[in-house]
Structures are given as structure tokens and as C-alpha cells.
C-alpha positions in Angstrom: 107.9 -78.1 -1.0 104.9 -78.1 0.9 106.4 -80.4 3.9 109.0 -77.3 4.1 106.3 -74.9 4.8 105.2 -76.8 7.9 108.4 -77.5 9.4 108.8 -73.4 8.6 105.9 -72.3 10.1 106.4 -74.6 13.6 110.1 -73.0 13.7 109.0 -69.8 13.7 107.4 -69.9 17.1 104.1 -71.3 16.9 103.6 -72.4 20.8 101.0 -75.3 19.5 101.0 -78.2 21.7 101.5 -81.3 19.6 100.8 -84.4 22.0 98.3 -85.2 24.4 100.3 -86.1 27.2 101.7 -82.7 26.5 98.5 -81.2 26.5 98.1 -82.7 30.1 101.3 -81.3 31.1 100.9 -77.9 29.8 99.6 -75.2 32.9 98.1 -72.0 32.0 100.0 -68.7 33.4 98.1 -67.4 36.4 97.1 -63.3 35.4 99.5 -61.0 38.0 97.6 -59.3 40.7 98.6 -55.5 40.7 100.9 -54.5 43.3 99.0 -52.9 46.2 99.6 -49.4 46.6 102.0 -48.5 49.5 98.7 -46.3 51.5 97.1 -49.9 51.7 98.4 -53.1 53.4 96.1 -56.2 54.7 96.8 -59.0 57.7 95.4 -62.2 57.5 95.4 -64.3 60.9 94.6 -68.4 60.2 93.1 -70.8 62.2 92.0 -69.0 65.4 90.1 -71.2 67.5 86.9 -69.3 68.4 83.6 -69.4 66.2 83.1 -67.3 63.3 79.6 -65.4 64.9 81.8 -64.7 68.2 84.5 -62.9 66.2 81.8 -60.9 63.3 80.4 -59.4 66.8 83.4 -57.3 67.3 84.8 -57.0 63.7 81.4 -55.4 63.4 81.9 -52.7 65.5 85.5 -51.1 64.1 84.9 -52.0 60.5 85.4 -48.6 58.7 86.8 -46.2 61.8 89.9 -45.2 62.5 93.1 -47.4 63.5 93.7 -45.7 66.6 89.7 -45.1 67.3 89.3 -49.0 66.8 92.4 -50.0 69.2 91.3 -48.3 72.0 88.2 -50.1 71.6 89.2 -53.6 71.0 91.6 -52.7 73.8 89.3 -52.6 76.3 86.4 -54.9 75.2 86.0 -57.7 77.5 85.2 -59.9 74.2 87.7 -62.8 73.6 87.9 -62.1 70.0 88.8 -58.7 70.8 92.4 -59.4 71.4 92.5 -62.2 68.2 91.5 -58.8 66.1 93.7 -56.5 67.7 96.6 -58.7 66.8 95.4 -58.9 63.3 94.9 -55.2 63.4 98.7 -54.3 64.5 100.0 -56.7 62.0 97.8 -54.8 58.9 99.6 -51.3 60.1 103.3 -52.7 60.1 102.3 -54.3 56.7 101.3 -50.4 55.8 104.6 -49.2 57.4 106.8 -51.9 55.9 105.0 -50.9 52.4 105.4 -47.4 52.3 109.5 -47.8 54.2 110.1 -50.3 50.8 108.1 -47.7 48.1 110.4 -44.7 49.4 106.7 -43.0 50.4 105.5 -41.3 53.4 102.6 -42.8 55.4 100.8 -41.0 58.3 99.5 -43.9 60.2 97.0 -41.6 62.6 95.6 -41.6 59.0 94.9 -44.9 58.4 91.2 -46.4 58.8 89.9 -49.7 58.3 88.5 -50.4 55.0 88.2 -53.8 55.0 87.5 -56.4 57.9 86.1 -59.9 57.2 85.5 -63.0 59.8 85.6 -66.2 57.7 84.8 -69.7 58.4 87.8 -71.5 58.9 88.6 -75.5 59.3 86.4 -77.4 62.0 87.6 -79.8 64.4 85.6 -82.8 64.6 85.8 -84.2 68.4 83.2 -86.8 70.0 82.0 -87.0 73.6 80.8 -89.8 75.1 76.8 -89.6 75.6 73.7 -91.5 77.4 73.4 -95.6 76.7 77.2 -95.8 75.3 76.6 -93.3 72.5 78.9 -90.6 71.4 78.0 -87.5 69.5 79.5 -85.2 67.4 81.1 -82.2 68.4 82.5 -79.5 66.0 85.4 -77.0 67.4 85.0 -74.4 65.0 87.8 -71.8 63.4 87.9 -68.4 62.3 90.2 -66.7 59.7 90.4 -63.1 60.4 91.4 -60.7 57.4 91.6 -56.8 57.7 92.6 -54.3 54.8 94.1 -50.6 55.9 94.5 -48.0 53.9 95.2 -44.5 54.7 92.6 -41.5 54.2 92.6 -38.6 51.2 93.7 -35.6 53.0 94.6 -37.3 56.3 90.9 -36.5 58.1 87.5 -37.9 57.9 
């Protein structure tokens, strides 16, 4: 009688795992990340070959203004980053556009500011050049990743 139990009990669902190889095997569920509201939509631009500190300089300056405020400036900054950003910066508003067009919700997109612009460190390339008495030394390329969150303003104004 009591061997019935068991069997009873391990039919009835119970989701123990009963090997060690199994144990290996098994891969815990990854928690769901809530679905971004259609008034916000990010862009995240990979492997963009300037340094990190060049591109924080301008990120810097249109972090939290405007979309069409921080166009015009990256627009006419002489910075090479500038244009990198801008690119990322287009991108985040279609993201917005293609949201709100697949949500059935209107977007005003003279509305939309940036509320969240990050430079991150990205992979380095590793290059050597050739130096005095036949040495060579190290030379590191390095990489930005560029992401930038929009979202659109309460009430439309500042």
C-alpha cells in the first residue's frame, strides 16, 4: 500500500526532478519583462567605432530635452558622435511610431523628449604598431554602444 502512495503522489504532477543529469539539464524560466507602453520606445546602436568619452560629450547635452530641440542640435554640431546619436535618435522615434501604429494608440511625436540616453563601453579592438628598437605596442580601438529611451510627455508640453 504504501509503494502506491508514492507512485500516486509523482502522477499527480509533482515537477520533482529525480536524476542528476536531469538536474543538469533542467533551465529555470526567465521572469517576462512587461511590455513597454506604446508612449515609450528605446534604439540601441552596437559597436560604433569612436570612444566612449567622445560620444558621453554630446549624449550629455540632449539628455532630457525635447526630440525635435535635440535634432536640431545634433544636426548641426560639428562633433563626430553627433551624427552616430542622431541615427540612434531617429531610430528610438520610429520604434515610438511603430509602437503606438501596432497598440491602435495615438502618439504626438513633437511630444516626445528624451528620457533616457546612455554611452556604454563597447568591445575593443586590440591592434599593435610597430615601435623604437623592433618593439611593438599595444594599441586599443575602442567602441561605443549608444542606447536612448523616448517617451512622450503628460499633457504634450514641458
Amino acid at each position: 500500500m504504501p509503494a502506491s502512495k508514492k507512485t500516486s503522489a509523482k502522477s499527480a504532477g509533482d515537477k520533482r526532478v529525480t536524476s542528476p543529469t536531469a538536474a543538469k539539464r533542467a533551465r529555470p524560466t526567465r521572469p517576462t519583462q512587461p511590455a513597454q507602453p506604446a508612449t515609450e520606445a528605446r534604439a540601441l546602436m552596437r559597436g560604433t567605432r569612436q570612444s566612449p568619452y567622445k560620444m558621453r560629450l554630446v549624449i550629455d547635452q540632449i539628455r532630457g530635452k525635447d526630440v525635435n530641440e535635440a535634432l536640431a542640435l545634433l544636426t548641426f554640431s560639428k562633433k563626430h558622435a553627433a551624427k552616430q546619436i542622431s541615427k540612434t535618435l531617429k531610430s528610438a522615434v520610429a520604434n515610438a511610431e511603430q509602437a503606438a501604429r501596432a497598440a491602435n494608440a495615438g502618439l504626438d511625436v513633437d511630444a516626445l523628449y528624451i528620457k533616457h540616453a546612455v554611452i556604454n563601453e563597447g568591445p575593443k579592438l586590440k591592434r599593435f604598431m610597430p615601435a623604437a628598437q623592433g618593439r611593438a605596442t599595444p594599441i586599443q580601438k575602442r567602441t561605443s554602444q549608444v542606447k536612448i529611451g523616448v517617451a512622450e510627455r503628460e499633457g504634450g508640453g514641458r
